[in-house]
C-alpha positions as CSV (number, residue, x, y, z in Angstrom):
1,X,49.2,-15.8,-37.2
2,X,52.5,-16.2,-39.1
3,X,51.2,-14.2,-42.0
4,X,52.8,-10.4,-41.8
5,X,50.0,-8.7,-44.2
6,X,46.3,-8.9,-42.0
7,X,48.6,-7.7,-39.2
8,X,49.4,-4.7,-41.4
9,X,46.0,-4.6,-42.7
10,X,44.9,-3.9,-39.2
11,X,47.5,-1.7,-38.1
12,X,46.8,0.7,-41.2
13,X,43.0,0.7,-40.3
14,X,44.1,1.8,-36.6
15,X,46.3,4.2,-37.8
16,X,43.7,5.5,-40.3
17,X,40.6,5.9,-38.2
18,X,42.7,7.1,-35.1
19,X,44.7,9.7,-37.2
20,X,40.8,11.3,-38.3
21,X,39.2,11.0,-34.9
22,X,42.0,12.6,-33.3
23,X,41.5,15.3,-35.3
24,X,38.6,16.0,-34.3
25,X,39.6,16.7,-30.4
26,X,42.3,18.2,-28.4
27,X,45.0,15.8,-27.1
28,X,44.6,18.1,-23.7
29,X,40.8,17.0,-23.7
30,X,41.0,14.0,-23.8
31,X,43.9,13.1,-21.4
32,X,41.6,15.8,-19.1
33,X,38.3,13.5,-19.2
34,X,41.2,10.4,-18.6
35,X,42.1,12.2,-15.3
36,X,38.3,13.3,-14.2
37,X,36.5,10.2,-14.6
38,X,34.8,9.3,-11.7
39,X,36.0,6.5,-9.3
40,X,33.1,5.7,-8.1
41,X,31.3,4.5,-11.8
42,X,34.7,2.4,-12.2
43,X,34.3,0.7,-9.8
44,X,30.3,-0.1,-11.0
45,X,31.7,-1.2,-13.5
46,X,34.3,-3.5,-12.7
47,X,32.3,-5.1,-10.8
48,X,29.6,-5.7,-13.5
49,X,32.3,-7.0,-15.8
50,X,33.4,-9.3,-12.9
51,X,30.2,-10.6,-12.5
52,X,29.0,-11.0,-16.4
53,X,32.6,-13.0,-16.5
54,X,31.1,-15.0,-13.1
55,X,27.8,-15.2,-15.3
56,X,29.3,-16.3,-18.8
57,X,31.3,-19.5,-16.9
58,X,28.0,-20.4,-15.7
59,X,26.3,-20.7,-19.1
60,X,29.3,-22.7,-20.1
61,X,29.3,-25.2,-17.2
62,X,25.5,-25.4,-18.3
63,X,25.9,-26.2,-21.4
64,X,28.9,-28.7,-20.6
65,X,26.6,-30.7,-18.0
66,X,28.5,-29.4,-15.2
67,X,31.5,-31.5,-15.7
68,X,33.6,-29.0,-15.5
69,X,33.9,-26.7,-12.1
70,X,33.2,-23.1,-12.4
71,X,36.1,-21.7,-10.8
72,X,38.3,-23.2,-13.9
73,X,35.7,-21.8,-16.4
74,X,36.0,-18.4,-14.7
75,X,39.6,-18.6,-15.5
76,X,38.9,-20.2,-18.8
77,X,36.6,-17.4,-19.7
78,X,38.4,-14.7,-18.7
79,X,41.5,-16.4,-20.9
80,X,38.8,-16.1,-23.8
81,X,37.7,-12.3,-23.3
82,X,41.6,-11.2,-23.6
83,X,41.4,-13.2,-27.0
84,X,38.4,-12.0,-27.7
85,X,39.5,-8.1,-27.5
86,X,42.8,-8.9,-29.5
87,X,41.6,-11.1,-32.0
88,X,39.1,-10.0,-34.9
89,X,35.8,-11.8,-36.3
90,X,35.3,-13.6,-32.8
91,X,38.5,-15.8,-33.5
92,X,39.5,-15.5,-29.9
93,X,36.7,-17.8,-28.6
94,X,39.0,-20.5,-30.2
95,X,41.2,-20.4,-26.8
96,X,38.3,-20.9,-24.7
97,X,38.2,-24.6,-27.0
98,X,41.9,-24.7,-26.6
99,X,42.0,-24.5,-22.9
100,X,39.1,-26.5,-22.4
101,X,40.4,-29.3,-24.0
102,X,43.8,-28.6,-22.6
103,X,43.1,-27.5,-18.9
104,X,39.3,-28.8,-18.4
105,X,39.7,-32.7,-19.8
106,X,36.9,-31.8,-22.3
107,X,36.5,-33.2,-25.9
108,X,37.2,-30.8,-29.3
109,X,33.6,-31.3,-29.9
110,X,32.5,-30.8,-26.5
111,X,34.0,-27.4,-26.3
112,X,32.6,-26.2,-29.8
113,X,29.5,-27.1,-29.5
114,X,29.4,-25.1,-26.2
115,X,30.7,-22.0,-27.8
116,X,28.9,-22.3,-30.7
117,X,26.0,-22.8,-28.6
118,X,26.4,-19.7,-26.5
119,X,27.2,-17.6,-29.2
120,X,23.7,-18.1,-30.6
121,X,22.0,-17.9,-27.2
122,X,23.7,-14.2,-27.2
123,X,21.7,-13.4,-30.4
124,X,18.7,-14.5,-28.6
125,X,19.1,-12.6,-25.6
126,X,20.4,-9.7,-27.1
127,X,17.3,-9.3,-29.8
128,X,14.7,-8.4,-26.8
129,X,16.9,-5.9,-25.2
130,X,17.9,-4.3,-28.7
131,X,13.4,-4.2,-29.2
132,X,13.3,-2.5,-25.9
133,X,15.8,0.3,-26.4
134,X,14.8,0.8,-30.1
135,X,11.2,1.3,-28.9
136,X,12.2,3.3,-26.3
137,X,14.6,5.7,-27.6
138,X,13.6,5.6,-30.8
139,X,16.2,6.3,-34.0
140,X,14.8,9.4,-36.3
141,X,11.7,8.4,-38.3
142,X,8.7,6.1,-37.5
143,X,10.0,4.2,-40.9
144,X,14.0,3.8,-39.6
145,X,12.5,3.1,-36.5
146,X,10.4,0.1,-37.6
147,X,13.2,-1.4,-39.6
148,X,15.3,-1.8,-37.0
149,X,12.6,-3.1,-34.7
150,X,12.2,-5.5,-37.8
151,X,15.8,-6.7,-37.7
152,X,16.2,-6.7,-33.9
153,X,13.4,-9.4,-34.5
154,X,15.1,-11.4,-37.1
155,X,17.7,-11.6,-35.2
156,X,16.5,-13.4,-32.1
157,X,14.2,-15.2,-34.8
158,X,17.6,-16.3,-36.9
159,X,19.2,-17.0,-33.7
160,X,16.6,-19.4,-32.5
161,X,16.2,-21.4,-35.9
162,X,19.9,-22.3,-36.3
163,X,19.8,-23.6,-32.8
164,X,17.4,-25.7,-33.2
165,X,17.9,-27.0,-37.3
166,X,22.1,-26.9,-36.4
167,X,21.7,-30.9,-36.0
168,X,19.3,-32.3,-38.6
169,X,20.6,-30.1,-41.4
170,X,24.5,-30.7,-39.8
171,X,23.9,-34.2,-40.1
172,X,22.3,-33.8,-43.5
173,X,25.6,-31.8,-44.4
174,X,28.0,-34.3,-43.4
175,X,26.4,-37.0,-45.2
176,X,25.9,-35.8,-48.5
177,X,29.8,-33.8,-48.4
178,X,31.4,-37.1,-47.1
179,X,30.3,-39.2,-50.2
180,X,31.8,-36.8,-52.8
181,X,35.5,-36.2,-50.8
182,X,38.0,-38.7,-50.2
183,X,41.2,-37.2,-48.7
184,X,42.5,-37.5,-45.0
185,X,42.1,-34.2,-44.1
186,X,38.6,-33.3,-45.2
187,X,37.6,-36.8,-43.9
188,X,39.1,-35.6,-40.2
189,X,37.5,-32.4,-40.9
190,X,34.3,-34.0,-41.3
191,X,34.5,-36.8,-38.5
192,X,35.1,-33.6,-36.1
193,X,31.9,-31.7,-37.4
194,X,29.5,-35.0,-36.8
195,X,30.9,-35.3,-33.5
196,X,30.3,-31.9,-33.2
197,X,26.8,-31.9,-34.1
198,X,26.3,-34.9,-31.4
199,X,27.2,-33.3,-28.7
200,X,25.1,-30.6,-29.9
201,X,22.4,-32.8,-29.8
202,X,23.0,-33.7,-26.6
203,X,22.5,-30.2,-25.1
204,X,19.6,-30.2,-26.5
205,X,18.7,-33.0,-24.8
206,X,19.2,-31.6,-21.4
207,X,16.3,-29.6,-21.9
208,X,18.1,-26.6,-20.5
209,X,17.2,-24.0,-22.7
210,X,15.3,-21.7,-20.5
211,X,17.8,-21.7,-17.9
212,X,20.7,-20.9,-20.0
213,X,18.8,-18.0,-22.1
214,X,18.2,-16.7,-18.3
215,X,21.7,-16.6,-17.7
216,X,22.5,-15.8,-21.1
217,X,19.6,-12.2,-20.5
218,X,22.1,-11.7,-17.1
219,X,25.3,-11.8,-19.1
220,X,24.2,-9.6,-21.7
221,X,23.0,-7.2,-19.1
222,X,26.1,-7.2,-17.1
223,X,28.1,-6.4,-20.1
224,X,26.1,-3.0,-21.5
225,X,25.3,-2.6,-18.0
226,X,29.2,-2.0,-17.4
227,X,30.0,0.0,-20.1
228,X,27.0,2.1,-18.9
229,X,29.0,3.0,-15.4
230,X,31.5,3.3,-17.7
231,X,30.3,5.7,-19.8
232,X,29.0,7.4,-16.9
233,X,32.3,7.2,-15.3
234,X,33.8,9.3,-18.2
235,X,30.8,11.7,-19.2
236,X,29.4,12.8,-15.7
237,X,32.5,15.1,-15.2
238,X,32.0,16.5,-18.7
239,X,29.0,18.1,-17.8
240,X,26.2,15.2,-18.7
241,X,23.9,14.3,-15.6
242,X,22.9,10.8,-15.4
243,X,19.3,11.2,-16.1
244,X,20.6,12.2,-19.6
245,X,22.7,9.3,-19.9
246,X,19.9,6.1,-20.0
247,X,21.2,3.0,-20.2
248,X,18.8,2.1,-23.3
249,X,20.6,5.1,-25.0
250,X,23.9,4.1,-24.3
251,X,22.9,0.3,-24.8
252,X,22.3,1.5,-28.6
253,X,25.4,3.4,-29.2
254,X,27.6,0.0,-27.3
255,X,25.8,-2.6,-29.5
256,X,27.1,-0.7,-33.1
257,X,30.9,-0.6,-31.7
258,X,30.6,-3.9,-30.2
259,X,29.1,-5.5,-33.5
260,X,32.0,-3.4,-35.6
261,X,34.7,-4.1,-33.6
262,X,33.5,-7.9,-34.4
263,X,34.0,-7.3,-38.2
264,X,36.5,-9.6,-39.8
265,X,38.6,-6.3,-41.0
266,X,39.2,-4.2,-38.4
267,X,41.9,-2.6,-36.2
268,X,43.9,-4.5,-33.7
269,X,42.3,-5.2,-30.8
270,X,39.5,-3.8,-32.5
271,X,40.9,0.1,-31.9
272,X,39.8,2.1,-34.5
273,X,36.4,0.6,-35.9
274,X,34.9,0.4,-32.4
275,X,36.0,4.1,-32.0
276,X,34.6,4.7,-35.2
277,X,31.2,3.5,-35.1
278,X,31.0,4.8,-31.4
279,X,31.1,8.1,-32.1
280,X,29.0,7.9,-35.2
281,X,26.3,5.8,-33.0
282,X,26.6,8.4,-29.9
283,X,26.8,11.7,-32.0
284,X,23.4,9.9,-33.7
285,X,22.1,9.7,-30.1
286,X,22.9,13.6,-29.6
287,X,26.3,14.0,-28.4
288,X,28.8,16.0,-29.7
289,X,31.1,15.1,-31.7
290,X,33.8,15.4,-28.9
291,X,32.7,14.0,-26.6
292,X,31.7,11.1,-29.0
293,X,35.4,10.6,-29.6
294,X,36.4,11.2,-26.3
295,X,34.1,9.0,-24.8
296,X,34.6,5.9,-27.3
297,X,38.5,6.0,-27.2
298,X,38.1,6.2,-22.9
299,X,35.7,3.7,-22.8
300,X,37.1,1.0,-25.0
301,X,41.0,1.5,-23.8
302,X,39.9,1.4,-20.1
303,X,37.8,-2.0,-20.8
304,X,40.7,-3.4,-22.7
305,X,43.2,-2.4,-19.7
306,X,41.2,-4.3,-17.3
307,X,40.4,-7.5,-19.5
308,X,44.1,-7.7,-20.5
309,X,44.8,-7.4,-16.9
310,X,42.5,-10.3,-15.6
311,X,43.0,-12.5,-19.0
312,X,47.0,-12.2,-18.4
313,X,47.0,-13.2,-15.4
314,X,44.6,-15.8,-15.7
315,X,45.5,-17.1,-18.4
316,X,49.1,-17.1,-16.5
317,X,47.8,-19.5,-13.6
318,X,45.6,-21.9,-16.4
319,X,49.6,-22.6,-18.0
320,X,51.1,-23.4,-15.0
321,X,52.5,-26.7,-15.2
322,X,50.5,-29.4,-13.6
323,X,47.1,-27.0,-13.6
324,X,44.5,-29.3,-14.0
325,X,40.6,-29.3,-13.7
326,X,40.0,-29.5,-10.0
């Protein structure tokens, strides 16, 4: 964070991809699909993000054996997605450990495992939905097609080993690297990762896996299903009826900005390389290449504005002195 050069790394991305897409519209079009965009979807999908939030604090309280209430993890989590949108490679899920540890009472361990955990139970959730829209929308040739059927199920696949070899091969890990280092801090480092890897183990325990990948297939839908209002919210007025717009077709064009804006280089807050490979996914899908642009730059600022605005404040309420887990 102290480091001036990623910070200008990602500001010269920004500036590069926003200077090129912008070229490609009209300033007056875009601040004219701004000003049209229907209330009515906004508020779809607000509520959807509300609710995936609602839904994501679940899986966490899960996953920590409900010691912790909901209502903190809702704050918690909603902490996390304003890190999340500011911070690249998924570094942001770091403060959900932070103020778990801080605000919730809960061990380091207790609160990586759990994000570590859910992170994979995404992949698996999001694996069957990314089948169904490949299958039904389809993506140019029968060959592209079945490759990216193919990865869609190497991901859940991937997903779903790691879960469950994380613990024998972490404990293999730890073992074998702790006789061959000797200092302080790697021994630290390495104390943390075993405890790590037991309270993975005892999530596993639980036997709560098919409740958490249910609430894991409801978070995943609430997110595309809110940029899908969203999207609807902003291309409705531009002439698209919503029959056009199905939500497996705009679930494919989400995923590749959502995945990019992920990348370990990109813009900050991820503006730029989620505008980027938006429009290339949705001008693949048959839009224009206007309203591509248009679309991606409307849809990610208005998501940021309201995640900012709930992770601000609270994230505001969580740092108040004497908040503690109630």
């Amino acid at each position: 964070m102290r480091r001036w050069r990623p910070w200008l790394i990602s500001l010269l991305v920004t500036c590069v991809i926003f200077g090129y897409l912008l070229s490609q519209i009209e300033l007056t079009q875009l601040v004219d699909a701004a000003v049209s965009m229907d209330p009515t979807y906004l508020w779809m999908f607000t509520i959807l993000l509300l609710l995936g939030t609602v839904a994501r604090a679940i899986r966490f309280w899960l996953l920590l054996g409900k010691s912790v209430s909901v209502s903190l993890l809702i704050l918690i989590t909603m902490s996390r997605n304003l890190f999340i949108d500011l911070l690249p490679a998924r570094l942001g899920e770091l403060s959900y450990v932070y103020l778990l540890t801080k605000r919730g009472g809960k061990a380091t361990e207790d609160g990586l495992a759990s994000v570590f955990l859910a992170i994979l139970f995404d992949l698996i959730a999001l694996a069957p939905l990314l089948l169904l829209a490949i299958l039904i929308v389809g993506s140019g040739s029968n060959t592209s097609r079945t490759l990216l059927a193919t990865c869609a199920i190497i991901l859940g696949l991937a997903g779903f080993s790691v879960m469950r070899l994380v613990v024998p091969v972490g404990n293999w890990a730890t073992k074998r690297i702790a006789m061959n280092e000797r200092s302080s801090w790697f021994e630290k480092f390495i104390k943390l990762v075993k405890r790590t890897v037991e309270a993975l183990r005892e999530v596993q325990h639980r036997k709560i896996f098919a409740q958490v990948l249910l609430v894991s297939m409801v978070v995943r839908l609430c997110k595309f299903g809110s940029y899908y209002f969203l999207v609807l919210a902003i291309m409705t007025p531009l002439g698209y009826p919503p029959a056009a717009l199905g939500f497996f077709r705009v679930f494919l064009g989400v995923v590749s900005a959502e995945l990019a804006a992920a990348l370990p280089i990109s813009g900050l807050g991820g503006f730029g390389t989620f505008e980027a490979a938006w429009t290339l996914s949705f001008t693949q899908l048959g839009f224009s290449t206007e309203h591509a642009v248009m679309s991606g730059i409307l849809a990610h600022a208005v998501s940021q504005i309201v995640e900012y605005v709930l992770g601000i404040i609270a994230l505001a309420y969580l740092m108040r002195p004497g908040v503690k887990e109630s």
